[in-house]
Every structure is written in C-alpha cells, then in structure tokens.
C-alpha positions, -999 to +999 in steps of 0.1 A: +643+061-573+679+058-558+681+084-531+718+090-516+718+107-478+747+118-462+744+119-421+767+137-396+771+126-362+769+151-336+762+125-311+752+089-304+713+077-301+694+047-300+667+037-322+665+063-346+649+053-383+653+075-417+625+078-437+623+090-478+588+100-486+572+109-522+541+131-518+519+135-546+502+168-556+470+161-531+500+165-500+495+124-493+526+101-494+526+081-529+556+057-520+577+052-491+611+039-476+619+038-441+645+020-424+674+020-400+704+038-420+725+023-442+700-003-454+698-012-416+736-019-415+748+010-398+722+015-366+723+049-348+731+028-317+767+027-335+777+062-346+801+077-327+801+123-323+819+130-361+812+098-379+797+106-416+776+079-427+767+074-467+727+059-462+715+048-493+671+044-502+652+029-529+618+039-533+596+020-564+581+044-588+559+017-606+526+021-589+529+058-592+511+073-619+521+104-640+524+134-621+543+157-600+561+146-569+578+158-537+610+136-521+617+143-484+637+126-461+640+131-424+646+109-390+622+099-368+620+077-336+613+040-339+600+034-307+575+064-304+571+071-340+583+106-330+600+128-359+632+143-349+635+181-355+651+185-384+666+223-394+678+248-423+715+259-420+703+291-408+686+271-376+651+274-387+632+242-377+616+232-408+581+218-418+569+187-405+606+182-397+617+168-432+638+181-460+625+181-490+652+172-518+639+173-552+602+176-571+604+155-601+579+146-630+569+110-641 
C-alpha cells in the first residue's frame, strides 16, 4: 500500500517521526511504517514555517489476511515516543492523535 502525505510547516522541530498504521477489525495494528518524512530525506530538523513537503509510505499487505482495515497516519516524537496532537479543521483534537485516511477490504 502506497500512501501519499502532504505536510505543512507551521514551524521548525527536531526529531519528529510519521507513522502509517493498518489496524485490523480487533483495533491491533496489522502492518506498519514509520519513519522520518520523506523516506527519511527530508528531517523535520529541516523544514522551514510554509514549507509543503510530499512524504511518501509503503506499507506490505502480504502478511495480511482477508479482512477489513483501518490506514492512519500521524506524527509522533522519536526521542520520547510521544504522539503529537494531531486535529480536525474545526480544531477538534482527534483520537489517539492520528488521522485515519481510508478503510479498505483485502
């Protein structure tokens, strides 16, 4: 699974990781990616209030058996292993602080 993010910068920190997680129907994550944006070429270290960074995951499906999935992506940091808050447009801090971006079916 190919999963395309798109980050704003509102401001520059250090040591931030983004992770893609696939939760299966039980609430326990399946499959995993986590890494420093941009396949770890673009660290948060760099990014500069404005700067729009294309970060690009790939998550194997093959160990995953047929079922119904949740992908959700979110920051956290790498030091502390803390998850940054992460919100709706509206300003409503979401759910375990990650966005969930599609269910699919395998």
């Amino acid at each position: 699974l190919v999963v395309n993010l798109t980050w704003q910068s509102v401001t520059t920190v250090q040591g931030r990781k983004v992770f893609v997680h696939i939760y299966n129907s039980s609430g326990k994550v399946a499959a995993q990616d986590d890494d420093v944006p941009a396949q770890g070429f673009v660290p948060t270290s760099w990014w500069r209030p404005g700067d729009v960074i294309t970060d690009t995951h790939i998550v194997s499906l093959a160990n995953l058996p047929p079922g119904t999935y949740r992908v959700t992506a979110g920051m956290y940091d790498a030091i502390t292993s803390t998850r940054i808050e992460a919100r709706s447009a509206d300003g409503a801090r979401l759910p375990d602080d990650e966005i969930t971006i599609v269910e699919l079916t395998r």
